[in-house]
C-alpha positions as CSV (number, residue, x, y, z in Angstrom):
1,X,100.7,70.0,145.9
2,X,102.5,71.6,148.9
3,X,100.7,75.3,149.1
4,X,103.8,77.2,148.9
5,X,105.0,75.3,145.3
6,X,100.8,76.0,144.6
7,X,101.0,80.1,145.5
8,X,104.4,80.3,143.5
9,X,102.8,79.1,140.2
10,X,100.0,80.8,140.8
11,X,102.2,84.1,141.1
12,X,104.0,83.2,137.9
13,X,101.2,82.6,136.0
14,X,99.6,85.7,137.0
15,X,102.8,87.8,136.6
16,X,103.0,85.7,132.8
17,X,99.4,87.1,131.8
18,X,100.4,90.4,132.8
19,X,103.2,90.4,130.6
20,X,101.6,89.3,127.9
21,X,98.4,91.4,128.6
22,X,100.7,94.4,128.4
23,X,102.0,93.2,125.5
24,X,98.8,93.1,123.5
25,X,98.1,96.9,124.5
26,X,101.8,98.0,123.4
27,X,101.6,96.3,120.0
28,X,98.0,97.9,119.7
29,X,97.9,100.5,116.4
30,X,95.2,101.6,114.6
31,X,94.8,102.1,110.6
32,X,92.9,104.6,109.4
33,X,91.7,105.7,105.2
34,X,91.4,109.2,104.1
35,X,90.2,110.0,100.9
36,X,92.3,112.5,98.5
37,X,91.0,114.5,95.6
38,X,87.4,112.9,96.3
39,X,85.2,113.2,93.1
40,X,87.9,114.0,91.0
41,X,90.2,112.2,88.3
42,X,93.3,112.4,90.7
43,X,91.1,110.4,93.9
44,X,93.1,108.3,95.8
45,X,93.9,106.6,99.2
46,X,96.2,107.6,101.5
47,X,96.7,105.1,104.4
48,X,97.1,106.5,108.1
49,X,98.9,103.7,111.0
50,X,98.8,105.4,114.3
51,X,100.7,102.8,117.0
52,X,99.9,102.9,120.7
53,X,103.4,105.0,121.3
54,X,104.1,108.1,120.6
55,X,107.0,108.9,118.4
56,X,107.7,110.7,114.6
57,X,105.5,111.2,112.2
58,X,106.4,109.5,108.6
59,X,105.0,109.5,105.4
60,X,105.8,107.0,102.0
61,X,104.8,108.1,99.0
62,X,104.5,105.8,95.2
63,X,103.2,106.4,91.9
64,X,104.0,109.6,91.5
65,X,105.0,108.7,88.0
66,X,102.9,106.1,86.6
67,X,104.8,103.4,84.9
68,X,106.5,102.5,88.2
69,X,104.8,100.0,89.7
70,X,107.3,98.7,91.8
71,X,107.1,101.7,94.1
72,X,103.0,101.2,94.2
73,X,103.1,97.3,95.0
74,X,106.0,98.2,97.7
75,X,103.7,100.8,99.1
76,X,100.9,98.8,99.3
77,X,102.6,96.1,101.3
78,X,104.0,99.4,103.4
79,X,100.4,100.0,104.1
80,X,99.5,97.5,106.6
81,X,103.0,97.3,108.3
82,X,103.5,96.8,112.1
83,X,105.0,100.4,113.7
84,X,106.9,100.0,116.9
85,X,105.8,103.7,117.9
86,X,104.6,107.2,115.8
87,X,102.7,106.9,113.1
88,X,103.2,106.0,109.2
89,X,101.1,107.6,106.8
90,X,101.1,105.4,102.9
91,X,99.8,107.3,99.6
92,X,100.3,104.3,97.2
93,X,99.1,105.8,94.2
94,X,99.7,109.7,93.9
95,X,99.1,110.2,89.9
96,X,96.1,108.0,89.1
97,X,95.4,108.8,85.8
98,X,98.9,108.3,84.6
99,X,98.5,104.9,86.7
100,X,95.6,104.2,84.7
101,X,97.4,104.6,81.7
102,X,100.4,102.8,82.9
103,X,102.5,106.0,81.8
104,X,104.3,107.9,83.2
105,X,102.6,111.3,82.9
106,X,98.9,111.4,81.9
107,X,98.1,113.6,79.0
108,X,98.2,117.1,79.5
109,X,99.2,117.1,83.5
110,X,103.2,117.8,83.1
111,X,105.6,115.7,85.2
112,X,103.6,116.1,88.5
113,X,107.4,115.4,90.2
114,X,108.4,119.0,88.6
115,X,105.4,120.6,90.9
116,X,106.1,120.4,93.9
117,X,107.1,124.2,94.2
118,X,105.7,127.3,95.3
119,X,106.8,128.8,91.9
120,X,104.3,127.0,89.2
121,X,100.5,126.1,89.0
122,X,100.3,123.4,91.3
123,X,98.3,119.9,90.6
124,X,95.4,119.4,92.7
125,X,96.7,115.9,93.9
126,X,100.6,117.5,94.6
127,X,98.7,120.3,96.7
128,X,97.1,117.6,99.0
129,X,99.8,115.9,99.2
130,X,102.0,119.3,100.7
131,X,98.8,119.6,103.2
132,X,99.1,116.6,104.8
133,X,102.9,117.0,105.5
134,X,102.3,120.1,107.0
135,X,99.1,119.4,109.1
136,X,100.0,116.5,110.2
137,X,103.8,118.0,110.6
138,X,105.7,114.9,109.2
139,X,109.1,114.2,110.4
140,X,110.3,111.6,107.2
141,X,109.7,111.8,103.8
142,X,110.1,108.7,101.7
143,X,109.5,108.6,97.7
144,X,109.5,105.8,96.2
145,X,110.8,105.7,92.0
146,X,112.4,103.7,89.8
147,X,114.7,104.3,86.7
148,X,116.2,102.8,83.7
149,X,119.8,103.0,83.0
150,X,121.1,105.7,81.0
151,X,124.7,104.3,80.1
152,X,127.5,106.7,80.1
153,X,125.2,109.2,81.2
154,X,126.6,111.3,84.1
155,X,122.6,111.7,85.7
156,X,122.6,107.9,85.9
157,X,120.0,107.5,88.8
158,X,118.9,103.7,89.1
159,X,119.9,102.3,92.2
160,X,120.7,104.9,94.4
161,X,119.2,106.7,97.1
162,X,118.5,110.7,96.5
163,X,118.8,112.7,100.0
164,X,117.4,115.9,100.6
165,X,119.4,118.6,102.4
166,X,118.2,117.3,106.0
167,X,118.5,113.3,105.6
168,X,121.5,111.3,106.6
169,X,124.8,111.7,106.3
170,X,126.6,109.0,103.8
171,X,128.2,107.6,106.2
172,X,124.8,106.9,107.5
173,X,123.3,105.9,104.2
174,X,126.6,103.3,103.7
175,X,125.2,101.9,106.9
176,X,121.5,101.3,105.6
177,X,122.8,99.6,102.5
178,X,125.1,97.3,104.3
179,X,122.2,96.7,106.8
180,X,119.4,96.1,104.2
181,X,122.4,93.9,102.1
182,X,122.3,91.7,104.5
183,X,118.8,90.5,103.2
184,X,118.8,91.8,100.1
185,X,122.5,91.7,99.0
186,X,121.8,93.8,95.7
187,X,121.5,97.0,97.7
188,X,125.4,96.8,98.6
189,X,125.7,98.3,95.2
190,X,123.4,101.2,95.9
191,X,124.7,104.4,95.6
192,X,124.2,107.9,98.1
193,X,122.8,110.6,96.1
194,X,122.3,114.3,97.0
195,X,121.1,116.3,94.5
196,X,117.4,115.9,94.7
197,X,115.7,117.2,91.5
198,X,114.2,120.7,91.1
199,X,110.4,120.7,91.7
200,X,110.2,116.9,92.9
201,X,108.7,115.9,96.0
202,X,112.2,115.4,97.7
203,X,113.2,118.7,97.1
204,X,110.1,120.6,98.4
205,X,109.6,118.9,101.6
206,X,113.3,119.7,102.1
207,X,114.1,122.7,101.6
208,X,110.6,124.1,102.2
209,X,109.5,122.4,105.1
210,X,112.7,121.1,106.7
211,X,111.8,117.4,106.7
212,X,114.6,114.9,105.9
213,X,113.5,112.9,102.4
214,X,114.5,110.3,100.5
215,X,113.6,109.2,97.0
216,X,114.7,105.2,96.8
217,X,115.3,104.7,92.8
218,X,115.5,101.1,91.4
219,X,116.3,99.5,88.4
220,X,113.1,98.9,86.5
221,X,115.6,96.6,84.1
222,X,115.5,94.3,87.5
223,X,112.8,91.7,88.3
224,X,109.8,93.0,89.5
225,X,110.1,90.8,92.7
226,X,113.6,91.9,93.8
227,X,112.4,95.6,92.9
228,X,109.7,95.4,95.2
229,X,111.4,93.8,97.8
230,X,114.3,96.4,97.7
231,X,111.9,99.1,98.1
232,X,110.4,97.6,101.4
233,X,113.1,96.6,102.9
234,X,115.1,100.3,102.4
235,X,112.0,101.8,103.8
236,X,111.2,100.1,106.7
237,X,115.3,100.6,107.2
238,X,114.7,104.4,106.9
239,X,111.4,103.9,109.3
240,X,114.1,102.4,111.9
241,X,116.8,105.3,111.4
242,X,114.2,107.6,112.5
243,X,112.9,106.3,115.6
């Protein structure tokens, strides 16, 4: 081999390990568990995905209400995602006991989405979960529900996306749906809702702390799978926007 052509693919091969090297060390994240409530009913995981770039702070939250398991499974897959930059933090399972029970409130506890507010007794679980968006001072809020239909019902709900007074514009949120509807062509028919609920998660960490949130609401009369996947995909969407 003439020693130029040899020094040439030497180079290459060097420069083509560096790359790749670099790479490995950009993709790099770590994953992290902390334990909520510890010793009590309401104990639960919250998942913590720090990548090797800096960037916003984002947090999903599922089974809030227990008889939703669409959100949980979705939030579990959320768990180990990949994160380009910033860092994702996943509560799966907010409400165990009402998991537990596969209900939708556990006896005696209230609709824990009606406390988040500064104005009632809080739940132990719902004051843990405003701590960690402010300490860790989270830039997204995502909530992830799911509703039946309520025909002729002007509060109709399922399959929409509720926006908190700080998240995207519709125009913006016209944009996810026909992005995401590309792979999953039943969120064309989403809807852009703004009128987050009075005590809910949404509602706190907007107007109280300023954070732009979502609550993504399918159609529990959907299959399970399709549920799931639209749940995913929105969020990871949403993970995207705010980059």
């Amino acid at each position: 081999m003439r020693p130029f052509i040899k020094y040439f693919l030497l180079g290459v091969l060097t420069c083509t390990l560096f790359y790749f090297a670099s790479s490995a060390l950009d993709n790099k994240q770590e994953n992290y568990i902390i334990t909520l409530c510890k010793d009590t009913v309401y104990e639960t995981e919250a998942h913590i995905i720090v990548a090797s770039k800096e960037g916003r702070v984002r947090m999903i939250v599922a089974g809030i209400h227990g008889d939703e398991v669409a959100g949980i499974r979705a939030a579990e897959v959320l768990s180990d995602m990949r994160l380009k930059d910033g860092s994702l933090i996943v509560i799966p399972v907010v409400n165990q006991p009402a998991v537990l029970l596969n209900q939708r409130t556990a006896f005696g506890q209230g609709d824990l989405n009606r406390l988040f507010s500064d104005n009632t007794v809080r739940n132990p679980v719902v004051d843990e979960v405003i701590q960690m968006m402010v300490e860790f001072d989270v830039d997204l809020v995502i909530d992830l529900h799911e509703a039946l239909p309520s025909i002729g019902n002007a509060d109709q709900i399922e399959d929409s996306i509720i926006v908190g007074k700080y998240g995207a514009s519709l125009l913006d949120v016209v944009t996810l749906f026909d992005r995401v509807g590309s792979k999953v062509t039943q969120v064309k028919g989403f809807t852009y809702l703004n009128n987050p609920v009075s005590g809910s998660l949404n509602q706190y960490a907007s107007d109280m702390l300023k954070i732009p949130a979502y609550t993504i609401e399918t159609n529990r009369l959907d299959q399970l799978d399709l549920r799931v996947l639209e749940h995913v995909e929105l969020s990871k969407a949403l993970i995207d926007m705010s980059e």
